[in-house]
C-alpha positions as CSV (number, residue, x, y, z in Angstrom):
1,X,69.5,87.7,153.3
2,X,66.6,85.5,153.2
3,X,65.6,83.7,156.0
4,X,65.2,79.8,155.7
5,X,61.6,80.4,157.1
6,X,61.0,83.2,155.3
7,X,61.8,80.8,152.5
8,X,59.9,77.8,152.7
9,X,57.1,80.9,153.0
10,X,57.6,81.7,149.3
11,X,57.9,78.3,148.4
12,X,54.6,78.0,149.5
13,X,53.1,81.1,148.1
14,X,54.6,80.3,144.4
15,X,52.4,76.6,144.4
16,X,49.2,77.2,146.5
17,X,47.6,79.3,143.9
18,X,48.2,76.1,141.4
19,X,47.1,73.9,144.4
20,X,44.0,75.8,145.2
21,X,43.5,75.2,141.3
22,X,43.8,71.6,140.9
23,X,41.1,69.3,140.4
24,X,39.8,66.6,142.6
25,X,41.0,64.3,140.8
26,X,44.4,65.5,140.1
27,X,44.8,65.8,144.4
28,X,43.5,62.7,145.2
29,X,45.8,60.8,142.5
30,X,48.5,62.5,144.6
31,X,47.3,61.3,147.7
32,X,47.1,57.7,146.4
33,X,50.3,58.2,145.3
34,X,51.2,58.9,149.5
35,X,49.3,56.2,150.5
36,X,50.8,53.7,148.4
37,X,54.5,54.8,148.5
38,X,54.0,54.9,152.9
39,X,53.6,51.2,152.0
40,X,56.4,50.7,149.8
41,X,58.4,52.6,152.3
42,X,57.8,50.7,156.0
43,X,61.2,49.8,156.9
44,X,63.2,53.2,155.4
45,X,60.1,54.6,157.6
46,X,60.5,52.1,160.6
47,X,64.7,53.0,160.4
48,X,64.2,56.6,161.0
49,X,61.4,56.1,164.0
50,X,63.7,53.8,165.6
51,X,66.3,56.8,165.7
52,X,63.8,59.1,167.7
53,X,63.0,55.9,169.8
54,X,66.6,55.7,170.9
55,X,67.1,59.1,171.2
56,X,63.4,59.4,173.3
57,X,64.8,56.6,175.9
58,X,67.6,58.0,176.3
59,X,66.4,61.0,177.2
60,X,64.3,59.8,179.2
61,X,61.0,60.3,177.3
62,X,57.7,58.6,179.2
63,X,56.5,55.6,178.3
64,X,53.2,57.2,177.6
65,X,55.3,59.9,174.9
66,X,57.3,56.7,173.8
67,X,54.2,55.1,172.9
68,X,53.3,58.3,171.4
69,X,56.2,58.5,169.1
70,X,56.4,54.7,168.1
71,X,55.5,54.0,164.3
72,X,54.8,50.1,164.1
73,X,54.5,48.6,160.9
74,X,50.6,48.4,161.6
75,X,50.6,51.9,162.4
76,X,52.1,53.1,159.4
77,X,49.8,50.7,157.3
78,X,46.9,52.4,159.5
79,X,48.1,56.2,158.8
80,X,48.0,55.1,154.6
81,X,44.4,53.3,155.5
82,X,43.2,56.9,156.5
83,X,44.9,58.5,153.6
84,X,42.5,56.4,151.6
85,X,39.9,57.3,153.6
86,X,40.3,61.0,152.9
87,X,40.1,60.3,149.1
88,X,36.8,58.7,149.5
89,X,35.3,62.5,151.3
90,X,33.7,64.9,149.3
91,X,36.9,68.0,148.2
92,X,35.0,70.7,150.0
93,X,36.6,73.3,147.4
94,X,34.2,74.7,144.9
95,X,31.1,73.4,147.3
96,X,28.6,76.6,146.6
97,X,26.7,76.6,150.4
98,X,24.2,79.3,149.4
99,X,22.9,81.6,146.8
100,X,20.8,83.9,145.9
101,X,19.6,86.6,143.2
102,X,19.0,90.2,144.0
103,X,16.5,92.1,142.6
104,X,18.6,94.2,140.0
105,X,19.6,90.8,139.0
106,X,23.1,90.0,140.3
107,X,23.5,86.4,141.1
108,X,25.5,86.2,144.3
109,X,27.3,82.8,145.6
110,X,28.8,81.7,148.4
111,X,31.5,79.2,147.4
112,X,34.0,77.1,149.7
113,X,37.5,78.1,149.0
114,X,41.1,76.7,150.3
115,X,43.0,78.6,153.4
116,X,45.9,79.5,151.6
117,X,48.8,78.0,153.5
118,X,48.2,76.5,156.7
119,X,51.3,75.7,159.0
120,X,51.5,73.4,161.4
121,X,53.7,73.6,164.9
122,X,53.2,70.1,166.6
123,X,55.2,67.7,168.9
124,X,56.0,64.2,168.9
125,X,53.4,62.7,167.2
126,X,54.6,61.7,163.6
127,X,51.3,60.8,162.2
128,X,50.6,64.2,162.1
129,X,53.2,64.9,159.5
130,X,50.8,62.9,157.4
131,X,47.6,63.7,158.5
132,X,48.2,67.8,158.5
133,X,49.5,67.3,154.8
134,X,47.2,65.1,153.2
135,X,44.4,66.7,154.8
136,X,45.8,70.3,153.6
137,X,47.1,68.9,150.2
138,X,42.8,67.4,149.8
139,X,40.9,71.1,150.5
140,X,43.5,72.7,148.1
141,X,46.1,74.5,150.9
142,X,50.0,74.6,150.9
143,X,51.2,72.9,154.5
144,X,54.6,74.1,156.2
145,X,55.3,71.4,159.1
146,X,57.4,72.2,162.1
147,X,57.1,69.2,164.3
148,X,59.4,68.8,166.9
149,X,62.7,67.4,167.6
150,X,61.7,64.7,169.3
151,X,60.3,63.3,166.2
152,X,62.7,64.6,163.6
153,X,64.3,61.6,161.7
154,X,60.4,60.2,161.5
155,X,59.0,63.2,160.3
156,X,61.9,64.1,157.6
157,X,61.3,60.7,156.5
158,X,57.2,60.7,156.2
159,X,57.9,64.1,154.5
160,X,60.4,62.8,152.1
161,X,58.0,60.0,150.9
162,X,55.3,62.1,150.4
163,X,56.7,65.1,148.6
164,X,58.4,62.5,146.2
165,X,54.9,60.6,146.0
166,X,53.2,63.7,145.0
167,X,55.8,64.8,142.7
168,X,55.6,61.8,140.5
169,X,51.7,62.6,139.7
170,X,52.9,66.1,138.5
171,X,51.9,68.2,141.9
172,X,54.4,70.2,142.8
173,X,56.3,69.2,145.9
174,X,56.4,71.9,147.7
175,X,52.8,71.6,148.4
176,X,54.1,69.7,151.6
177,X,57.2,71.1,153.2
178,X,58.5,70.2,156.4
179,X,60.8,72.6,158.7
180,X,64.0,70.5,159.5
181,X,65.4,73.1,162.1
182,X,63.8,72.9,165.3
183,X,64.9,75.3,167.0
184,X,62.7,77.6,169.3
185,X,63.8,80.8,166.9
186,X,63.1,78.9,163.7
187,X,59.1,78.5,165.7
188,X,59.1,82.1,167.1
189,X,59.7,83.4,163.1
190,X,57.2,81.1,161.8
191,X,54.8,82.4,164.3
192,X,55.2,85.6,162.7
193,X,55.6,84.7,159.1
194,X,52.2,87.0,158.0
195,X,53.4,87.6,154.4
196,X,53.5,83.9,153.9
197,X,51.2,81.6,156.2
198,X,47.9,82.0,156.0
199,X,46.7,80.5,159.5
200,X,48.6,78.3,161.8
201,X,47.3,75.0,163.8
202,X,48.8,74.2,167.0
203,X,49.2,70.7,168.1
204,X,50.6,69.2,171.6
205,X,50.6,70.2,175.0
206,X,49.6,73.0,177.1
207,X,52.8,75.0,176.9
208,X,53.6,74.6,173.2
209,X,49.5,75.9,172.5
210,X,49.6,78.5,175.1
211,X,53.4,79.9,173.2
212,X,52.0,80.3,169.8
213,X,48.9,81.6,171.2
214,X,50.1,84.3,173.1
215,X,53.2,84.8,171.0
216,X,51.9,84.5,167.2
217,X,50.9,87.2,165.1
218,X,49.5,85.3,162.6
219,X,46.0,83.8,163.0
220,X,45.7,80.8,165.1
221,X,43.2,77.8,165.4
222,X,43.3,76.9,168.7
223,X,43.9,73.1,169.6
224,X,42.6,71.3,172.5
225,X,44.7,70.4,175.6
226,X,42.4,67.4,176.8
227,X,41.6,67.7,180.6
228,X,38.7,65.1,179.5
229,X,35.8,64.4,182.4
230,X,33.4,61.5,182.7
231,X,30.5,62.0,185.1
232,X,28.3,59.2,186.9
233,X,25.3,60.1,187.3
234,X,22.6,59.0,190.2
235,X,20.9,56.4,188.5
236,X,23.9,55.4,185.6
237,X,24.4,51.5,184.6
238,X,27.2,51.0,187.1
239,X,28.8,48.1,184.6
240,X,28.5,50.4,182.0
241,X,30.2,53.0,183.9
242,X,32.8,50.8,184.7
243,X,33.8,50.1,181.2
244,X,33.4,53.9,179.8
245,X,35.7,55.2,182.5
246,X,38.0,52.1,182.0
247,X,38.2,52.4,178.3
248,X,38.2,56.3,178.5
249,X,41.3,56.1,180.7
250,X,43.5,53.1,179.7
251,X,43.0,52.5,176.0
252,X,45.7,55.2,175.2
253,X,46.3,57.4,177.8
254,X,48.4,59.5,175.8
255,X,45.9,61.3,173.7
256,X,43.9,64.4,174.0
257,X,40.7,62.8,174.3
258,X,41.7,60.3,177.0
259,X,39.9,61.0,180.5
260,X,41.9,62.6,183.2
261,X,39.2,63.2,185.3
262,X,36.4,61.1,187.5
263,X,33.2,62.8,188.7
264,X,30.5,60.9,190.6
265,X,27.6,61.5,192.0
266,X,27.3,60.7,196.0
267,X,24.0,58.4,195.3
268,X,26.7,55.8,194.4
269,X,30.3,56.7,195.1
270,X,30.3,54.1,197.6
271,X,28.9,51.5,195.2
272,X,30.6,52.4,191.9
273,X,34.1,53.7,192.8
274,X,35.6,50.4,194.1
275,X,34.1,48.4,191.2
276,X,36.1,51.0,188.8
277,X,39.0,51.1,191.1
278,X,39.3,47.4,190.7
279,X,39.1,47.9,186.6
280,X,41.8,50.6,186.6
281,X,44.2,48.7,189.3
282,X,44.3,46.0,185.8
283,X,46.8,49.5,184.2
284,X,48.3,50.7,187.9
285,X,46.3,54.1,187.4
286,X,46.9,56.3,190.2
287,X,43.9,57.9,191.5
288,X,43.9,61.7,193.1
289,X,40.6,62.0,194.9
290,X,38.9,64.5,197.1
291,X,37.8,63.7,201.3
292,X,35.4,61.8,200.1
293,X,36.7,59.8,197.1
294,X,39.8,59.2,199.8
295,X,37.5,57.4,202.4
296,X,35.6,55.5,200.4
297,X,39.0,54.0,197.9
298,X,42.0,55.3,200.2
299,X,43.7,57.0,197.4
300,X,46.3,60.0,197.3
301,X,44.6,63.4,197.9
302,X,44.1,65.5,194.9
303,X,45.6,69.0,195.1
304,X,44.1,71.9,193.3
305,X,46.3,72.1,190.3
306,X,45.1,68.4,189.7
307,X,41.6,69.2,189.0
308,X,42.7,70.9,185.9
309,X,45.6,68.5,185.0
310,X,45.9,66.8,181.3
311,X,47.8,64.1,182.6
312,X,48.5,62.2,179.4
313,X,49.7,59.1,182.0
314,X,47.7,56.3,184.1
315,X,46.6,59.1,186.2
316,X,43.0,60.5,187.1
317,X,41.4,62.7,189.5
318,X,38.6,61.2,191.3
319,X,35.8,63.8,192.4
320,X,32.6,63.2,194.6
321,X,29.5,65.7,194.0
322,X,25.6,66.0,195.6
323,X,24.3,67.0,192.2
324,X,24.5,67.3,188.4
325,X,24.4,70.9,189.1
326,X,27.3,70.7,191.5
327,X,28.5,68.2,188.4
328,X,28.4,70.5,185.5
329,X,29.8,73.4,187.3
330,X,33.1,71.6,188.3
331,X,33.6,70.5,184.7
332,X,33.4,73.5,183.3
333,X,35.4,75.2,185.6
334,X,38.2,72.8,185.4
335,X,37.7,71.4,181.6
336,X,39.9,72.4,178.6
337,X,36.9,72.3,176.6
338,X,37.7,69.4,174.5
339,X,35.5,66.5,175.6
340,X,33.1,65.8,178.7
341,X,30.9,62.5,179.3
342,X,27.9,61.6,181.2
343,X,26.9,57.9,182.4
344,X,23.4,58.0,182.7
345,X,19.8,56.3,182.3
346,X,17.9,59.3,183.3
347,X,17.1,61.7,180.2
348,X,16.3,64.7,181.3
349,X,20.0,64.7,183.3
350,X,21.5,63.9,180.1
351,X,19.1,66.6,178.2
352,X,21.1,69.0,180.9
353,X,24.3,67.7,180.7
354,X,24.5,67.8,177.0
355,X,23.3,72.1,177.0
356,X,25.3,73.1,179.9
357,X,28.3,71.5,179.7
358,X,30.9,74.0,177.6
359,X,32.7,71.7,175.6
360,X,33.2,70.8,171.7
361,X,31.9,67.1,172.3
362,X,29.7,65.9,174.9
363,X,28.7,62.4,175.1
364,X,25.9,60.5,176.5
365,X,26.6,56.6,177.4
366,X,30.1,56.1,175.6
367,X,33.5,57.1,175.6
368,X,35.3,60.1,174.8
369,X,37.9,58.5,172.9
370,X,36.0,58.7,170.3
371,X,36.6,62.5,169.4
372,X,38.8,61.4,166.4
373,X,38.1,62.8,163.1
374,X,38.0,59.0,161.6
375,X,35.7,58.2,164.3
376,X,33.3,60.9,163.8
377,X,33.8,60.2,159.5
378,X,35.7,63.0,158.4
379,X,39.1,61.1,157.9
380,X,42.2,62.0,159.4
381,X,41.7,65.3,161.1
382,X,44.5,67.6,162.0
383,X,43.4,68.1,165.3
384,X,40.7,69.1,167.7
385,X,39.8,72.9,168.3
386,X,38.6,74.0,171.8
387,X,37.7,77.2,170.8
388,X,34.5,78.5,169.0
389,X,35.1,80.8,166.1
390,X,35.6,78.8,162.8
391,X,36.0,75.7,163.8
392,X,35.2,73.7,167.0
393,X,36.0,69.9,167.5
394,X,38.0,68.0,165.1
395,X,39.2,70.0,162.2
396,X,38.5,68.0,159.2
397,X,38.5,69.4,155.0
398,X,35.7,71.7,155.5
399,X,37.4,73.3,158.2
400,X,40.6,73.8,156.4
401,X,38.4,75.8,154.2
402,X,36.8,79.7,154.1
403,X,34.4,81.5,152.0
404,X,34.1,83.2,148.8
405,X,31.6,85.8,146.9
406,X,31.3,85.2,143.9
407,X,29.1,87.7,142.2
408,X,27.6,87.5,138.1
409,X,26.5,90.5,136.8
410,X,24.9,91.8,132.8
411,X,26.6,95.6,133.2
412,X,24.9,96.7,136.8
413,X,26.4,99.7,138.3
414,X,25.6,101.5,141.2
């Protein structure tokens, strides 16, 4: 007997060939199609979220996972903005990226080409339903989507809307398929479905990435768990640091590019710490700090395990250093190696800063909220790889994509 997995697999396999085919055109008519009917679908939309809300409180979900979870009307206006966004990027499929013709004449191309099938194993973060499929559905893949229960009612409903959407334009609709069992087998098989899925992208905390890491036999982009540092350096704008860390920190703290983690250098801990103390006290952040930090702001002490922590709360470590040596050597022993940030006037620190630091984004002066895919112009992304082969940072069309020879000959033999 056919598994249900095993199924959705070769419902996947029998389109993707005629999805890999499809014109630009054709796809981006279908993701019109999503964007328009996520509008013309709000409250049926805003029904089902409020189910997983419920459910969420009552089991006790965190604010910061609540928040999360929630789909407000703006939101859900905001997720169809982006699909619009992602018809406006260049289809990466077809893109030729180099060329050349050998001397017995054969013309040899390198030509961008689609995945295959691409499945996603995510947690409660409904946007991604959309995001993963439209971004997937643009560069030509077939997406299977396993989010997680948490989210359930929210992400059957996004799917629903979107498979009939891209049904009415004539793609077929099981282009986008959503897993509605969410149980840990139903993920374990799916991990393992080789004849059917292609690659498979990760998304959500450090347990659920670690699992399909360690426990998938089919290839895996790895996703970033966000243990996110900002650094002040020596001779940084102290107002400026104030408002990086504070925006870095509070504006969502429940993201993967939010900071969790405070470095400073010892020129001006005494100066700088109270002044963003007194910002963070505005959101009741809880500060973990080292001797130092502790004397100078008489927070909690930090423990070990919280030098590494993604928090994903009003929480941050708080670290005190002699150097930018000493600086760069505790971030990338504790970072995840998704996003690191330096507060600085002095350019040859941030010249350092920028080459040693082991991370897919390293800023210079700002925040690192802003390693989004729409921030950085790619559209929606479908998340943010901390590893380095493939892809690294946020995985956008051309990384949902691999490569092709293609090779024109008149008769050579050889």
């Amino acid at each position: 007997m056919v598994s249900y997995i095993t199924t959705l697999g070769q419902n996947a396999k029998q389109v993707r060939d005629t999805l890999a085919a499809a014109s630009s055109a054709d796809k981006n008519k279908a993701l019109l199609a999503i964007a328009d009917a996520l509008e013309a679908n709000i409250e049926a939309i805003q029904a089902a979220n409020d189910l997983d809300l419920t459910n969420g409180k009552s089991n006790g979900m965190s604010q910061s996972l609540l928040d999360r979870l929630a789909l407000s009307e703006e939101r859900i206006r905001g997720i169809a903005g982006g699909v619009r966004e992602v018809v406006a990027l260049p289809d990466p499929v077809g893109v030729v990226e180099k060329g050349s013709v050998r001397p017995n004449g054969l013309m040899i191309e390198s030509v961008r080409v689609p995945l295959g099938t691409i499945g996603m194993i995510y947690e409660a973060r409904p946007n991604v339903t959309v995001d993963a499929a439209v971004l997937c559905l643009k560069s030509g893949n077939a997406v299977i989507l396993r989010g997680g229960k948490e989210a359930i009612h929210s992400n059957k409903a996004l799917a629903d809307v979107m498979r009939r959407a891209i049904g009415s334009v004539g793609m077929p609709e099981d282009c986008i398929q959503l897993v509605e069992d969410t149980s840990h087998e139903t993920a374990g098989e799916m991990m393992r479905l080789n004849d059917y899925i292609d690659v498979l992208i990760p998304r959500g905390g450090a347990g659920l990435i670690n699992r399909v890491v360690s426990d998938a036999t089919v290839p895996v982009i790895q996703t970033g768990v966000g243990n996110c540092h900002v650094y002040v350096d020596k001779t940084a704008d102290e107002a400026m640091a104030v408002k990086i860390v504070y925006n870095a920190k509070t504006s969502r703290p429940s993201v993967c590019n939010a900071a969790e983690s405070l470095v400073v250098h010892r020129a001006v801990a005494a100066s700088v710490l109270p002044k963003i103390k007194a910002a963070l006290d505005e959101k009741n952040v809880i500060l973990y700090g080292d001797e130092t930090a502790c004397s100078i702001l008489n927070i909690e002490p930090a423990a070990e395990d919280d030098w590494g922590r993604e928090y994903l709360d009003y929480k941050m470590s708080v670290k005190v250093v002699d150097s930018l040596e000493e600086a760069i050597a505790h971030i990338n022993r504790y970072s995840t190696g998704h996003s690191e940030a330096i507060v600085t006037n002095d350019y040859q620190s941030a010249q350092q800063f920028t080459a040693r630091v082991n991370s897919s984004a390293v800023y210079v002066n700002a925040s690192t909220r802003f390693t989004d895919g729409g921030e950085f112009g790619f559209g929606a992304e479908i998340g943010i790889s901390t590893q380095k082969l493939h892809a690294r940072g946020p995985i956008g069309l051309p990384e949902l994509t691999t490569n092709k020879f293609i090779i024109r000959g008149s008769g050579q033999i050889r």
